[in-house]
N, C-alpha and C positions, 0 to 999 in steps of 0.2 A: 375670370381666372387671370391671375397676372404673373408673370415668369420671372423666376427669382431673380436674384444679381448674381449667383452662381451660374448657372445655366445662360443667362445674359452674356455673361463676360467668355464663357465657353465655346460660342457658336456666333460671338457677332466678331469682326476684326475694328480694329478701331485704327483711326490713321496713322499712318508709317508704319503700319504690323505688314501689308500685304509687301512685296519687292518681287518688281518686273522679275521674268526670267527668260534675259536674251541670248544663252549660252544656247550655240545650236544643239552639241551635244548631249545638254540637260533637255535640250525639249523635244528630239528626236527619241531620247530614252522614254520622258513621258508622253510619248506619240506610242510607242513599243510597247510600254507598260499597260495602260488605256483603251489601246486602242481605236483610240479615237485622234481622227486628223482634221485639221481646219479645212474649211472648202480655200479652193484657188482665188485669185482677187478677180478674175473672170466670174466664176460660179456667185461670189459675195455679189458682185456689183447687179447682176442678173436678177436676182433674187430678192436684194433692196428694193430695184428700180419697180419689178413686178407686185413688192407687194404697195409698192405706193400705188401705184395702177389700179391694182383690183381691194384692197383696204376697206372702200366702204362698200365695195358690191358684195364681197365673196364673207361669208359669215363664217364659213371653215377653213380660214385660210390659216396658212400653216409653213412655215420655212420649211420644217420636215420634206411637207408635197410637193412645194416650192423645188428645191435641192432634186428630191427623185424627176419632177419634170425636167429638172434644167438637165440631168444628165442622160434622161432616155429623150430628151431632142438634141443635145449634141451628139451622142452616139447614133442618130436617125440622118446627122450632118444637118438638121434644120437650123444652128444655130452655128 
C-alpha cells in the first residue's frame, strides 16, 4: 500500500514549516489547553540517566514508569 502525495504532504512537515515556540505566554496557554506540562530538568536528567542504566537489562522500560518512579521517590525524600 503506498500513501498518496495528498495525504503525504497533509501529515508530513517539511523544513522551515515547524517554528520554535518560545513566547512563554503562548506555551503556558498550550500547557492550559493540553494539559500536559514538561517534566523539570531535575526529573529529565533522572530519567535520561536511568534509562541508560537499565536499557539493556529492563525489556519494559518506559519514561512513563521512569517519571511516576522518579516522583513517588522524591516525594518518599529518596532522591
Amino acid at each position: 500500500m503506498t500513501v498518496s502525495e495528498d495525504r503525504l504532504n497533509r501529515y508530513t512537515f517539511h523544513p522551515g514549516e515547524l517554528k520554535p515556540v518560545t513566547d512563554r505566554n503562548q506555551l503556558n496557554a498550550a500547557y492550559e489547553r493540553t494539559g500536559v506540562r514538561p517534566a523539570d530538568d531535575e526529573e529529565q536528567l533522572w530519567i535520561a540517566e536511568q534509562w541508560r542504566l537499565r536499557y539493556d537489562t529492563d525489556t519494559d522500560l518506559s519514561t512513563f514508569a521512569l517519571s511516576d518512579e522518579y516522583r513517588r521517590l522524591k516525594a518518599q525524600g529518596k532522591l
